[in-house]
Structure formats: structure tokens, C-alpha cells
KOLGU-4560 file (N, C-alpha, C; in nm, 3 decimals, padded with zeros to 5 digits):
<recs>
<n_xx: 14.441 n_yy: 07.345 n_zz: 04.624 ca_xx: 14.390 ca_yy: 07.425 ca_zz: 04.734 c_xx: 14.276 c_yy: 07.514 c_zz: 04.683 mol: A seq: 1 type: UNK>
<n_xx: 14.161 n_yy: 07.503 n_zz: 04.795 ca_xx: 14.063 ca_yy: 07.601 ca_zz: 04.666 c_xx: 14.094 c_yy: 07.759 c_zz: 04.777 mol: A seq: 2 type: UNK>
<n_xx: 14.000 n_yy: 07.825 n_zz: 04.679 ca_xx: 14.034 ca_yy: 07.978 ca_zz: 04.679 c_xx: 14.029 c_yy: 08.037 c_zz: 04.820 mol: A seq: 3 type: UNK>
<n_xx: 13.892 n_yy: 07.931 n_zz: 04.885 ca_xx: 13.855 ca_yy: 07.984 ca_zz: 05.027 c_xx: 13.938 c_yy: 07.941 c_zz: 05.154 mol: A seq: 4 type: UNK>
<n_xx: 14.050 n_yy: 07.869 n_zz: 05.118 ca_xx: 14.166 ca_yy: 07.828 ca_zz: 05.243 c_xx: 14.244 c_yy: 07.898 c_zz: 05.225 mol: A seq: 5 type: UNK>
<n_xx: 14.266 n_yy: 07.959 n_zz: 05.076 ca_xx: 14.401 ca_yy: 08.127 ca_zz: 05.084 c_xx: 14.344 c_yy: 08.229 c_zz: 05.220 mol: A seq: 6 type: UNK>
<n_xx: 14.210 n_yy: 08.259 n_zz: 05.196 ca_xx: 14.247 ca_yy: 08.338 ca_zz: 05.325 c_xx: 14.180 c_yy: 08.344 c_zz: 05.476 mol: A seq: 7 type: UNK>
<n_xx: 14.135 n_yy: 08.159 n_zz: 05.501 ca_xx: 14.179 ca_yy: 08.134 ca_zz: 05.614 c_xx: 14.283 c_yy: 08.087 c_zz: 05.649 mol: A seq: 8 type: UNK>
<n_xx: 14.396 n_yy: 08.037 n_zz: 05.568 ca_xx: 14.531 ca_yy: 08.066 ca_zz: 05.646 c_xx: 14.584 c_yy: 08.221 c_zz: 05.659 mol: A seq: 9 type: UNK>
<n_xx: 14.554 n_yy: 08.290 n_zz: 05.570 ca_xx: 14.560 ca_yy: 08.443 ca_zz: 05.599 c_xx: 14.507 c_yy: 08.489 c_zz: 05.741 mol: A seq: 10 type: UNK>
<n_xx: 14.369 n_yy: 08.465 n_zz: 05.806 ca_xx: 14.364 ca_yy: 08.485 ca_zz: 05.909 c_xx: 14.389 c_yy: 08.444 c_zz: 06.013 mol: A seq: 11 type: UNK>
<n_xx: 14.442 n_yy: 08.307 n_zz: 06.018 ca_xx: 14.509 ca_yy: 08.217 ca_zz: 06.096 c_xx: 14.656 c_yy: 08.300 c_zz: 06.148 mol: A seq: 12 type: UNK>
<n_xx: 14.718 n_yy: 08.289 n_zz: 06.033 ca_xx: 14.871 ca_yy: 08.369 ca_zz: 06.015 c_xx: 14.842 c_yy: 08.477 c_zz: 06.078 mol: A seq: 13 type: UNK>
<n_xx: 14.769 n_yy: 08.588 n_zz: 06.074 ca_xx: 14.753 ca_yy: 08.721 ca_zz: 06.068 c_xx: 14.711 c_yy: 08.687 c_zz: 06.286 mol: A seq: 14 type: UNK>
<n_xx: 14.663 n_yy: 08.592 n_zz: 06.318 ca_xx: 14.579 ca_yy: 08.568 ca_zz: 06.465 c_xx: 14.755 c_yy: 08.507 c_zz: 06.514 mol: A seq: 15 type: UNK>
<n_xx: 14.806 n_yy: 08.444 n_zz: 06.457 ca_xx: 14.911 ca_yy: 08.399 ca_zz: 06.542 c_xx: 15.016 c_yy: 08.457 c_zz: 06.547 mol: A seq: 16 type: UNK>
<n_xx: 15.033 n_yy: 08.550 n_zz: 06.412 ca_xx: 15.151 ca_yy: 08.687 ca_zz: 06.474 c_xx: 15.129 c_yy: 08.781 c_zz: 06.518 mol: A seq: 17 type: UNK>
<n_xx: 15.010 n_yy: 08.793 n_zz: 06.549 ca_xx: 14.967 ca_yy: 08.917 ca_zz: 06.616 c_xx: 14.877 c_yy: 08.869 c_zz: 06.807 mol: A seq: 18 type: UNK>
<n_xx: 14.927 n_yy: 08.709 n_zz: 06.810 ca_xx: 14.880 ca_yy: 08.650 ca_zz: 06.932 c_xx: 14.744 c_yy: 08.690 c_zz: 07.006 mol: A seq: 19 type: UNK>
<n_xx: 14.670 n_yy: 08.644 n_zz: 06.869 ca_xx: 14.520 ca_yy: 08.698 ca_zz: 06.874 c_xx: 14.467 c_yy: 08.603 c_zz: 06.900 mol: A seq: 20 type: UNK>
<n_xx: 14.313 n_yy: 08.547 n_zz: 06.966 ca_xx: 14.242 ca_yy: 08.415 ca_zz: 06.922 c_xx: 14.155 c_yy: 08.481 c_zz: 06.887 mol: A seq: 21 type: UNK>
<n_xx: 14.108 n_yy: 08.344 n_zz: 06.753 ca_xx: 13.967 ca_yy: 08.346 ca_zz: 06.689 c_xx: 13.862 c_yy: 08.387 c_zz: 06.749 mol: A seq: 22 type: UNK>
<n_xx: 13.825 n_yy: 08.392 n_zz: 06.849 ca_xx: 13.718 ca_yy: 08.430 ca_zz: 06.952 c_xx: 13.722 c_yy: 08.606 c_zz: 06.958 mol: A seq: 23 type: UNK>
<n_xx: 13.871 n_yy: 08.606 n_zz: 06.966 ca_xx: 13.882 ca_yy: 08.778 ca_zz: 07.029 c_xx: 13.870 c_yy: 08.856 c_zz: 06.878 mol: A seq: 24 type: UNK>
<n_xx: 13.957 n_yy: 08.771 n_zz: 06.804 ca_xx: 13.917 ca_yy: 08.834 ca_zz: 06.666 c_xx: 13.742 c_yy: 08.873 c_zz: 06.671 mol: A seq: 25 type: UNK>
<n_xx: 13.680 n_yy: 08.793 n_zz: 06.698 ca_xx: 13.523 ca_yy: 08.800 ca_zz: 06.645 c_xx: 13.500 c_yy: 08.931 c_zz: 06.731 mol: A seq: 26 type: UNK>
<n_xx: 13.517 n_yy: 08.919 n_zz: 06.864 ca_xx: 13.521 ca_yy: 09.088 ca_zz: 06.926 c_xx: 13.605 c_yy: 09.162 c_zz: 06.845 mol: A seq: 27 type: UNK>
<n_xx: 13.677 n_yy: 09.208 n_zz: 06.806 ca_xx: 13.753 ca_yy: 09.270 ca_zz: 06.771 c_xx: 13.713 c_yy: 09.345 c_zz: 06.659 mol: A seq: 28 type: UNK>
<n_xx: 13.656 n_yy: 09.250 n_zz: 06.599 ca_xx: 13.584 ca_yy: 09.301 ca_zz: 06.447 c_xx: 13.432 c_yy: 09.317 c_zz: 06.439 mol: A seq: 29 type: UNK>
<n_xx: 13.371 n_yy: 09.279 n_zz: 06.554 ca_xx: 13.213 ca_yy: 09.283 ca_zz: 06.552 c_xx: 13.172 c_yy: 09.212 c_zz: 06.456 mol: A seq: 30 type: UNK>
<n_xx: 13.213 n_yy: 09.085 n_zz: 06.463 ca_xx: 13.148 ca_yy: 08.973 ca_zz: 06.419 c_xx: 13.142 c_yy: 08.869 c_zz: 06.499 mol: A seq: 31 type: UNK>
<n_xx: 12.990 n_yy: 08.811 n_zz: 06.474 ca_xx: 12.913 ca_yy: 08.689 ca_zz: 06.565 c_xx: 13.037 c_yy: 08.606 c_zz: 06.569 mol: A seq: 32 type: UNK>
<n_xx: 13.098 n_yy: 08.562 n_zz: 06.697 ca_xx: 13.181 ca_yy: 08.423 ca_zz: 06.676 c_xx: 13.132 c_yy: 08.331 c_zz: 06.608 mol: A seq: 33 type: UNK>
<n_xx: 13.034 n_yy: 08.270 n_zz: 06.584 ca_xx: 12.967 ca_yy: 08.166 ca_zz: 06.472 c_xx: 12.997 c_yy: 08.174 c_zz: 06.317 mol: A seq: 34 type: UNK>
<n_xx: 13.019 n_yy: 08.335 n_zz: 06.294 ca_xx: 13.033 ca_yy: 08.366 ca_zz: 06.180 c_xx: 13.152 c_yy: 08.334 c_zz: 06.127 mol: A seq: 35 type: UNK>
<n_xx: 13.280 n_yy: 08.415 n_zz: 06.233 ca_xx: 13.396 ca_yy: 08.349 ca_zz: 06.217 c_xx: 13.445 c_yy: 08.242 c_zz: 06.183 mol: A seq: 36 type: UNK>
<n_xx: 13.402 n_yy: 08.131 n_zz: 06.310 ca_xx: 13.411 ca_yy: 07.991 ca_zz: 06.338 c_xx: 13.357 c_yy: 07.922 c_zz: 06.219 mol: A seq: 37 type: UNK>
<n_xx: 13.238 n_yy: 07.922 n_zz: 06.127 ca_xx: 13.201 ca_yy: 07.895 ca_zz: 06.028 c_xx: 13.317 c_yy: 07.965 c_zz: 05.899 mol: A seq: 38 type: UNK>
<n_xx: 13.373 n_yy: 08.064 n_zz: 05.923 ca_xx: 13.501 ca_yy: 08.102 ca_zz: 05.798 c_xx: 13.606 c_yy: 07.995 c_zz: 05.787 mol: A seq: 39 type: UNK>
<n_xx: 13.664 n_yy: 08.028 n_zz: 05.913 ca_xx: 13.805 ca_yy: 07.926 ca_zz: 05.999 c_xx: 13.777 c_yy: 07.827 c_zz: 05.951 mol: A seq: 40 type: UNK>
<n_xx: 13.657 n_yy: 07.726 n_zz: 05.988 ca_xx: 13.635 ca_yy: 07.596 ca_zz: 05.978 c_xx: 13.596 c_yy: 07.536 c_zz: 05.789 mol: A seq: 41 type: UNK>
<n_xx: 13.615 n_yy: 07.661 n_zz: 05.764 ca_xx: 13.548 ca_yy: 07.659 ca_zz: 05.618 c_xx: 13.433 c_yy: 07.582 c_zz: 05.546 mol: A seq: 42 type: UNK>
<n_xx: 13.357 n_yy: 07.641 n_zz: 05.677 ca_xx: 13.207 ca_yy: 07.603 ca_zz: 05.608 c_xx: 13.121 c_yy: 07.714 c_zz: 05.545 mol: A seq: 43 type: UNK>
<n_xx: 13.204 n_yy: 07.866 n_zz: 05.578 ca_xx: 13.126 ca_yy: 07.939 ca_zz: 05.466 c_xx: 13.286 c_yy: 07.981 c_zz: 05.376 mol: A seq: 44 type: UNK>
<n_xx: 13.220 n_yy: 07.960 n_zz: 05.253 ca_xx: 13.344 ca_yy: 07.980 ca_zz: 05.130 c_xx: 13.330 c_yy: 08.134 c_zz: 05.069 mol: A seq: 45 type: UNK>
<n_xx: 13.242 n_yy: 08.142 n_zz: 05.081 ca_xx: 13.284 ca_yy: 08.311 ca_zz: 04.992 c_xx: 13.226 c_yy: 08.432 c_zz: 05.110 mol: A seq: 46 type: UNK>
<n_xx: 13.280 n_yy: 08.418 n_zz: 05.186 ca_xx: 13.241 ca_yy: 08.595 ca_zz: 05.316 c_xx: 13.197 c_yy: 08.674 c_zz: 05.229 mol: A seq: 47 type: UNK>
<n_xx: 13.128 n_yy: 08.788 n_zz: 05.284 ca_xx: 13.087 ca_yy: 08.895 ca_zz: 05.239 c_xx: 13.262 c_yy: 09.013 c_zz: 05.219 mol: A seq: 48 type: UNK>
<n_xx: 13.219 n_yy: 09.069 n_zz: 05.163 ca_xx: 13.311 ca_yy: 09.155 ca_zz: 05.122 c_xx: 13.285 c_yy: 09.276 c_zz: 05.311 mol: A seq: 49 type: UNK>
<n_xx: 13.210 n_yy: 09.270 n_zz: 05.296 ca_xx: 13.211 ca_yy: 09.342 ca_zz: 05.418 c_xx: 13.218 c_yy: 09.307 c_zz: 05.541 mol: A seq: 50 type: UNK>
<n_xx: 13.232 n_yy: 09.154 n_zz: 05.568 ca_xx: 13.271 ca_yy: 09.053 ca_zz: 05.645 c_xx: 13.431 c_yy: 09.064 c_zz: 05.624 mol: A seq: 51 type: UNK>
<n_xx: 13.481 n_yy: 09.035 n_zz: 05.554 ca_xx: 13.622 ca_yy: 09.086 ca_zz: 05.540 c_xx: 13.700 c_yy: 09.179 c_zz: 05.611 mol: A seq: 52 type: UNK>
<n_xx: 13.616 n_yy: 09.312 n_zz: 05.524 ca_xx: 13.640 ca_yy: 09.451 ca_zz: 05.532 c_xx: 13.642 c_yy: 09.506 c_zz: 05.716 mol: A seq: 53 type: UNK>
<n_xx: 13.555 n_yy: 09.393 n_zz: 05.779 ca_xx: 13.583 ca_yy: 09.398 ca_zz: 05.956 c_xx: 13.672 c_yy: 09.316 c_zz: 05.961 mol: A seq: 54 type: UNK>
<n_xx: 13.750 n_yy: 09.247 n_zz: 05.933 ca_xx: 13.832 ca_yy: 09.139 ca_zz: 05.967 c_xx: 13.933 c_yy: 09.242 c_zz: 05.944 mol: A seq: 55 type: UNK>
<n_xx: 13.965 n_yy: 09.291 n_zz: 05.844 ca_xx: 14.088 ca_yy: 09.359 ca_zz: 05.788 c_xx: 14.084 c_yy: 09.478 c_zz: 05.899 mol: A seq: 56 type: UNK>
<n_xx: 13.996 n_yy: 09.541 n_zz: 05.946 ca_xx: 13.997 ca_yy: 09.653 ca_zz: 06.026 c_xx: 14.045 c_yy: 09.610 c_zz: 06.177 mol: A seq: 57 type: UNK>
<n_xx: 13.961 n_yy: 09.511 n_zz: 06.243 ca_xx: 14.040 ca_yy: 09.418 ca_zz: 06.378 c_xx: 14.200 c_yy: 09.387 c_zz: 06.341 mol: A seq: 58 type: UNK>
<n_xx: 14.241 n_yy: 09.371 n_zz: 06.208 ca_xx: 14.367 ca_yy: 09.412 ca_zz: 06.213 c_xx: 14.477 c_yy: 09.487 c_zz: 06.216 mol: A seq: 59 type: UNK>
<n_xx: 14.395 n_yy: 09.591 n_zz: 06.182 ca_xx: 14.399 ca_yy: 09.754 ca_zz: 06.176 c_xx: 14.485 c_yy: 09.750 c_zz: 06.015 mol: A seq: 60 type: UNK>
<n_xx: 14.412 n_yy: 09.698 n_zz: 05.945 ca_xx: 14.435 ca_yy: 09.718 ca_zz: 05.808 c_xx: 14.345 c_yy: 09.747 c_zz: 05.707 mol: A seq: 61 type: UNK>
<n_xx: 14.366 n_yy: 09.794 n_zz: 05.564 ca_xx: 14.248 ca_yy: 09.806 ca_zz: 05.478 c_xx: 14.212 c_yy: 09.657 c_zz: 05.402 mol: A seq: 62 type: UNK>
<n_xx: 14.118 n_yy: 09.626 n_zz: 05.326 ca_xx: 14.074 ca_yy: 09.482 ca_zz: 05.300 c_xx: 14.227 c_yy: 09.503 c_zz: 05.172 mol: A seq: 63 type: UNK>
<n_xx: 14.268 n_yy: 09.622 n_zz: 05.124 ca_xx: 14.358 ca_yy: 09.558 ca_zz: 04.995 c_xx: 14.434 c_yy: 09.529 c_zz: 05.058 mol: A seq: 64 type: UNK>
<n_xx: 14.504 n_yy: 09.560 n_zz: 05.210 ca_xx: 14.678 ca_yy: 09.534 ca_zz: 05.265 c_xx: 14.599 c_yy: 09.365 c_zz: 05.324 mol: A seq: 65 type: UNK>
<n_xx: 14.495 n_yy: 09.314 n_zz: 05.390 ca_xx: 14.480 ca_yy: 09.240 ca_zz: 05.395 c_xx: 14.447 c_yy: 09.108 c_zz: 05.281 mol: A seq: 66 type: UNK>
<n_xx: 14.411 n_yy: 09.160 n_zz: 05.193 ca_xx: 14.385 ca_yy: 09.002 ca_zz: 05.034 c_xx: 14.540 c_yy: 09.054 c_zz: 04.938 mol: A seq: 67 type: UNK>
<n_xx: 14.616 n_yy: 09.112 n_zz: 04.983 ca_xx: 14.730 ca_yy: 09.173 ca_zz: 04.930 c_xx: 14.848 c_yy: 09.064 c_zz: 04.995 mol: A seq: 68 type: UNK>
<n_xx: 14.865 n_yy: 08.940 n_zz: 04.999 ca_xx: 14.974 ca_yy: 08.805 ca_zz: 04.995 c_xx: 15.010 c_yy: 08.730 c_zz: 04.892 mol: A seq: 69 type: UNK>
<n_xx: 15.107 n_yy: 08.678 n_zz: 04.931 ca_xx: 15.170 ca_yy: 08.593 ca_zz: 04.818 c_xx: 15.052 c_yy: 08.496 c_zz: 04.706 mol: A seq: 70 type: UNK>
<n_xx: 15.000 n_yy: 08.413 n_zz: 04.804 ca_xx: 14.929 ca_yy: 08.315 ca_zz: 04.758 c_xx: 14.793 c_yy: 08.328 c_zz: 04.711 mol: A seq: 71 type: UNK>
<n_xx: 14.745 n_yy: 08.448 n_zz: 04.748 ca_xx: 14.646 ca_yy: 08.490 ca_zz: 04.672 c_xx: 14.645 c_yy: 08.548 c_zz: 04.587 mol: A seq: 72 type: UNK>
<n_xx: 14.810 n_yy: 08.658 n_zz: 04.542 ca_xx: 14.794 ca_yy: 08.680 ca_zz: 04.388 c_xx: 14.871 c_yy: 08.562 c_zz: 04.332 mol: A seq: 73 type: UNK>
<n_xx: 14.903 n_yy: 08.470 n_zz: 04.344 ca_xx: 14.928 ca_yy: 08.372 ca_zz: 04.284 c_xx: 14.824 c_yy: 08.269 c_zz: 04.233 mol: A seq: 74 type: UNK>
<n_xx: 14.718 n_yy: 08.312 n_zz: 04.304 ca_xx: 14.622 ca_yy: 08.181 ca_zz: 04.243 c_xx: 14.565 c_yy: 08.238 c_zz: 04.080 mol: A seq: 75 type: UNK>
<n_xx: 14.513 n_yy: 08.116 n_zz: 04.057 ca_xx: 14.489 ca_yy: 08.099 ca_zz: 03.910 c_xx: 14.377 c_yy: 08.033 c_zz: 03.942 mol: A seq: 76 type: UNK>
<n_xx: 14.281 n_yy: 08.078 n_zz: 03.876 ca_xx: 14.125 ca_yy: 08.067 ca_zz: 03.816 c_xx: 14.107 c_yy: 07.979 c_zz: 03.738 mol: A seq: 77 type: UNK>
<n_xx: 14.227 n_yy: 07.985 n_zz: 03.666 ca_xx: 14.217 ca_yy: 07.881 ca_zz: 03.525 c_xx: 14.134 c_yy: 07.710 c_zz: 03.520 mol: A seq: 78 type: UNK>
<n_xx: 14.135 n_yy: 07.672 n_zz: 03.617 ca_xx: 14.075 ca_yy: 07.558 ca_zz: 03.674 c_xx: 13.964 c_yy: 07.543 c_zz: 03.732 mol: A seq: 79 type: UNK>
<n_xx: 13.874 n_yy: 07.711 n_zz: 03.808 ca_xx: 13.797 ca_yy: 07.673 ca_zz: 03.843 c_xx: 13.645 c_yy: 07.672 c_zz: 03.752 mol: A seq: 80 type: UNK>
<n_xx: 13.558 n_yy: 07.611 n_zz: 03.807 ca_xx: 13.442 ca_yy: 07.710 ca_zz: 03.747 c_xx: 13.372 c_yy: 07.778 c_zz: 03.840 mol: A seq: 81 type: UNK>
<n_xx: 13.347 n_yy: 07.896 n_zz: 03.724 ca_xx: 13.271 ca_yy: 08.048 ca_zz: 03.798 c_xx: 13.117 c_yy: 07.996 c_zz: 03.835 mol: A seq: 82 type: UNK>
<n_xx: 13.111 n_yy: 08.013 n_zz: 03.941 ca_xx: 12.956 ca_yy: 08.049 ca_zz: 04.025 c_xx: 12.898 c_yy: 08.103 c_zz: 03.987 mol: A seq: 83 type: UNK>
</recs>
């Protein structure tokens, strides 16, 4: 699994227990639906940190309680190579 599907299932998870859609998320956070839709769909792999940092806030969280899951401190680097 690479690094950038840890946390679109994070926002997936985070939209379906909180019976959100992707769309409203993008209101929610003041981000272009395109921008989103390009995360979700994972055609952009590394968001801005401040692209996030609205995502985490439409959740009414900070970006650490949001990249703060199982599977993302579980991943290991060890395999990839750095950009």
C-alpha cells in the first residue's frame, strides 16, 4: 500500500462516520472540489500540508489528531525511495 492511500482511507473513514460527502467535505474545508476529488481518487499523492491542515479542521480536528491512526504510524519507509 503506498503512503498516499493511508490517508485517503483516513478521509473516507473520517466522511462515513461522520455521514459527510466528499463534495460537502470540500465546502466544509474551503477546498476546490477538484482538489479533493483529485486526493480521494489519488491522483495527487503528497497534499500540501496546509491542504490537510483544512481537511483536519472540516473535521474539527488538529492535522496531529487527524495523521494520528493506526496505519500511518505503522508504516515503514524502509522500502520506499525518498523524493
Amino acid at each position: 500500500m503506498e503512503y498516499s492511500d493511508l490517508y485517503v482511507r483516513r478521509i473516507r473513514q473520517l466522511c462515513k462516520e461522520r455521514g459527510i460527502a466528499i463534495n460537502k467535505l470540500a465546502t466544509m474545508s474551503g477546498i476546490n472540489q477538484s482538489t479533493i476529488d483529485n486526493i480521494v481518487r489519488g491522483l495527487t499523492k503528497n497534499p500540501r500540508v496546509m491542504t490537510l491542515h483544512k481537511i483536519a479542521i472540516a473535521f474539527n480536528m488538529t492535522v496531529s489528531e487527524f495523521l494520528d491512526f493506526k496505519e500511518l504510524n505503522d508504516y515503514s519507509f524502509d522500502d520506499q525511495n525518498e523524493e
